[in-house]
C-alpha positions as CSV (number, residue, x, y, z in Angstrom):
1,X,-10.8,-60.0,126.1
2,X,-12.5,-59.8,129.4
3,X,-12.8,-56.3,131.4
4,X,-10.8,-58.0,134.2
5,X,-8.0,-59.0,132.2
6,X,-7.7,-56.2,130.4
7,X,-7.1,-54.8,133.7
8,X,-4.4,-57.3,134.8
9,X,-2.8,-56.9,131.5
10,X,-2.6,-53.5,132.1
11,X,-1.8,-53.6,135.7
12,X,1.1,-55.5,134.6
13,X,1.9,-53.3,132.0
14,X,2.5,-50.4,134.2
15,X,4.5,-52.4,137.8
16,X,6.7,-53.6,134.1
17,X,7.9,-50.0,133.5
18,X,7.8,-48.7,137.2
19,X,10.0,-51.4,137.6
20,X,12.5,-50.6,134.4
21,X,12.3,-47.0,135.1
22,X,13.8,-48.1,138.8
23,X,16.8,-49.9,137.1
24,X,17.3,-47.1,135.2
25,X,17.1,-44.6,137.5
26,X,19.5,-46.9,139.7
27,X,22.1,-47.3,136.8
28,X,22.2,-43.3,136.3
29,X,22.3,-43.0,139.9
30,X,25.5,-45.3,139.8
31,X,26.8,-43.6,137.0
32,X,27.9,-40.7,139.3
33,X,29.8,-43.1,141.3
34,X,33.0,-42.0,141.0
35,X,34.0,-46.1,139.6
36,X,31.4,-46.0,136.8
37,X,33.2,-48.0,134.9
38,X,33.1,-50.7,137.5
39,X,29.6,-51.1,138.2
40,X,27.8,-54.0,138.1
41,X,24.7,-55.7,137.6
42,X,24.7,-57.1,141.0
43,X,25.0,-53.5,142.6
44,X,22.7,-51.9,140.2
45,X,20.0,-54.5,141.1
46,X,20.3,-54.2,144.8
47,X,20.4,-50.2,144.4
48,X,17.1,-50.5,142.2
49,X,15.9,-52.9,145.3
50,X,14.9,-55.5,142.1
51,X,17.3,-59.3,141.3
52,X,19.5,-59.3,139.2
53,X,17.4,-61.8,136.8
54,X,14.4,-59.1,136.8
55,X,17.7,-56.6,135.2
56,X,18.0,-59.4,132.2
57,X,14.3,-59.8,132.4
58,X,14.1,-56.0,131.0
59,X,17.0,-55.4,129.3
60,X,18.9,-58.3,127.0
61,X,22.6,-56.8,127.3
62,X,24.4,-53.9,128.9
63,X,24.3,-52.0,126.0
64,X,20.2,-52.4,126.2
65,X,20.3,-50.3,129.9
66,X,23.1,-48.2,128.3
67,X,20.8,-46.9,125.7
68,X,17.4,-46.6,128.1
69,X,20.1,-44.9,130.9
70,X,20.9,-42.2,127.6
71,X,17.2,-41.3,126.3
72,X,16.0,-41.6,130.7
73,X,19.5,-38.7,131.1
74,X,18.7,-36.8,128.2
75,X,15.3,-36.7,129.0
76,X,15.6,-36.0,132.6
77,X,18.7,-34.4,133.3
78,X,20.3,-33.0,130.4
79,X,17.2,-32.4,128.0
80,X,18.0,-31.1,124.8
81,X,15.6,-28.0,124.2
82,X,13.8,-28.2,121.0
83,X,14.6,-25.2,118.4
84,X,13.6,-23.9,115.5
85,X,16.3,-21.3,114.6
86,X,20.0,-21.3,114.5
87,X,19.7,-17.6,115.8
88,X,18.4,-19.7,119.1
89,X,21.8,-22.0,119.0
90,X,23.6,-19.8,121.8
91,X,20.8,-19.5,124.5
92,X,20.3,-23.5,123.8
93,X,23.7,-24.1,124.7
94,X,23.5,-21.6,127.9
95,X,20.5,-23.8,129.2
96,X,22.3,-26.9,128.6
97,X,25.7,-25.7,130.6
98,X,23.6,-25.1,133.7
99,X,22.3,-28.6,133.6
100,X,26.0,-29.9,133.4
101,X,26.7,-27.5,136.2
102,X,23.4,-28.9,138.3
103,X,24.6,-32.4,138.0
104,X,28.3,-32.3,137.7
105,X,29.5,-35.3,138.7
106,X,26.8,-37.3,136.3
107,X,28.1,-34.9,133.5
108,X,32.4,-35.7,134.7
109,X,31.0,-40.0,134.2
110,X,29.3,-39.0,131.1
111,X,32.5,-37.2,129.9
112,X,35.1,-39.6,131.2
113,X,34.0,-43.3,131.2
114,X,34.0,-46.0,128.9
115,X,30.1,-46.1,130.0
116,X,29.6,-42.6,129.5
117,X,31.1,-42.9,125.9
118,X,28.1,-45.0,125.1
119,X,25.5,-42.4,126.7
120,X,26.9,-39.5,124.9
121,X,27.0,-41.3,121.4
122,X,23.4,-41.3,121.2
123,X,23.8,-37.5,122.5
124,X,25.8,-36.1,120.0
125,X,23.6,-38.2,117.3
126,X,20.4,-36.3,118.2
127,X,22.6,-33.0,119.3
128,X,23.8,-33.7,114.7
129,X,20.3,-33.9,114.1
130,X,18.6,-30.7,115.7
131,X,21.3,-28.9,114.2
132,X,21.2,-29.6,110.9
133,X,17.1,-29.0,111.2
134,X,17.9,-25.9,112.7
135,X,20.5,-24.6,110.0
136,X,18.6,-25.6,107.1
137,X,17.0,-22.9,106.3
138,X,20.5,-21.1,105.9
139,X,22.4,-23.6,103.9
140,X,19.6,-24.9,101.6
141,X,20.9,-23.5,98.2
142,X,24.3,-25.0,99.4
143,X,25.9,-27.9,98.0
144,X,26.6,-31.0,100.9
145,X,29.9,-30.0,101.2
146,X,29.6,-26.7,101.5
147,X,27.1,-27.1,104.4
148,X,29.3,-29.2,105.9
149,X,32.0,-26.2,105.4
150,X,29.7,-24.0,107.1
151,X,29.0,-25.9,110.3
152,X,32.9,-25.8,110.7
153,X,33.4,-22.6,110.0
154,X,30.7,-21.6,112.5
155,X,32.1,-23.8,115.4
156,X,35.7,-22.7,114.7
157,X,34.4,-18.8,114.7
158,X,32.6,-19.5,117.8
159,X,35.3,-21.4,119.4
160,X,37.9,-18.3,118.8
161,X,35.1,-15.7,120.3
162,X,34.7,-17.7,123.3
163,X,38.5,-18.3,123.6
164,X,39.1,-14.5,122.7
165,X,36.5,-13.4,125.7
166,X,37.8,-16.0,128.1
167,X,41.7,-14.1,127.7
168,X,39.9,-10.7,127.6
169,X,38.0,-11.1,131.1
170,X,41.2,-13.0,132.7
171,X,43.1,-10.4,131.8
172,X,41.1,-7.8,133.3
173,X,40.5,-9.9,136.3
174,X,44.4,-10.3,136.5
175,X,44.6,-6.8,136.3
176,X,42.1,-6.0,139.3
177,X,43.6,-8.5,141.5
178,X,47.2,-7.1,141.0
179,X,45.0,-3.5,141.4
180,X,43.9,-4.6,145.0
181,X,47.7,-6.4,146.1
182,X,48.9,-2.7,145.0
183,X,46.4,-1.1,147.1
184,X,46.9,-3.7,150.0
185,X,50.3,-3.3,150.0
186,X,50.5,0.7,149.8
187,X,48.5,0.5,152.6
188,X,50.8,-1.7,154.5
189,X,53.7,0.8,153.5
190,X,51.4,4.2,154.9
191,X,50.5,2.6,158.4
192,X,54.0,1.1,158.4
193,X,55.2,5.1,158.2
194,X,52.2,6.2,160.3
195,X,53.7,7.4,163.5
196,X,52.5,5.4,166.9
C-alpha cells in the first residue's frame, strides 16, 4: 500500500471515530433529558450535528449505541476504579458516589429508564467481575456456594451498618434541632418577660 493511502485510510479511520464518539457523546448527553426514554434517532443525530443514516452507518441497532453509550459513561463519567483488595471495596464505592453526585441527573436516567436499564446491565456485569477478582484471595479454599454465601453476608452486614449509622446521626441531628427550637424558644419566653 502506498504512503498516501495509507494516510487516507488512516485519515479516515480517525473523522470514523471522531464522528462515533460525537453520537455517543450526543446520546449520553440526551440521556439526562428528563424524557430518556423518548429519544430518538432523529434528535440524537441533529444534537451530534451528523444524519441520521451516518447514526445506522456506525451503529446497526439501538442496542449497538446502547452498549458504546455504557463503556463511553463508564469510562467517562462513572469509571469504575480498578482494585486489587477487598480491604479497598469501601473507599471504591466513596469515589464512585461522588461521580453520581457530579452528574446526577445522568445517574437518576441511568437509574430510572428503560434505556438506562440497558447501560447499567453491562455495569453491574463488570461491577460482578472486579469483585469477585477482588475477593478471591479471601474465599479461595471456599466451595462456590459458600463464596457466594459470603458476598451476601457481606452486603447484608454492610447494608445494616450503613442503615444503623444513617438512624444514629438522624437521631442526633433530631436531637440538636429540637436542642436549638428549645433554645429559640426560651429565648422568646426571657425577652417576652424582659421588662421594656
Amino acid at each position: 500500500m502506498s504512503t498516501v493511502k495509507r494516510y487516507s485510510s488512516e485519515l479516515r479511520d480517525e473523522y470514523a471515530a471522531l464522528t462515533r464518539g460525537r453520537i455517543v457523546a450526543a446520546f449520553v448527553v440526551s440521556l439526562e433529558d428528563e424524557a430518556a426514554d423518548d429519544v430518538s434517532m432523529a434528535a440524537i443525530a441533529k444534537r451530534a450535528n451528523v444524519a441520521e443514516r451516518t447514526i445506522y452507518r456506525h451503529f446497526k441497532t439501538r442496542g449497538e449505541l446502547l452498549a458504546a453509550a455504557g463503556e463511553w459513561i463508564e469510562d467517562n463519567v462513572f469509571g469504575y476504579v480498578p482494585f486489587t483488595s477487598p480491604d479497598e471495596l469501601p473507599g471504591i464505592f466513596r469515589k464512585l458516589c461522588r461521580s453520581f453526585d457530579r452528574h446526577p441527573h445522568l445517574a437518576r436516567a441511568i437509574a430510572l429508564t428503560r434505556v438506562g436499564r440497558t447501560v447499567r446491565a453491562g455495569f453491574r456485569r463488570r461491577l460482578i467481575e472486579h469483585h469477585r477478582k477482588a475477593m478471591a484471595p479471601l474465599t479461595r479454599h471456599l466451595k462456590p456456594k459458600e463464596v457466594r454465601q459470603a458476598e451476601a453476608d457481606a452486603i447484608e452486614w454492610a447494608l445494616s451498618t450503613l442503615l444503623k449509622d444513617v438512624r444514629r446521626r438522624d437521631a442526633a441531628a433530631a436531637r440538636l434541632s429540637s436542642g436549638h427550637r428549645g433554645q429559640t424558644k426560651r429565648k422568646r419566653t426571657a425577652a417576652a418577660k424582659a421588662p421594656a
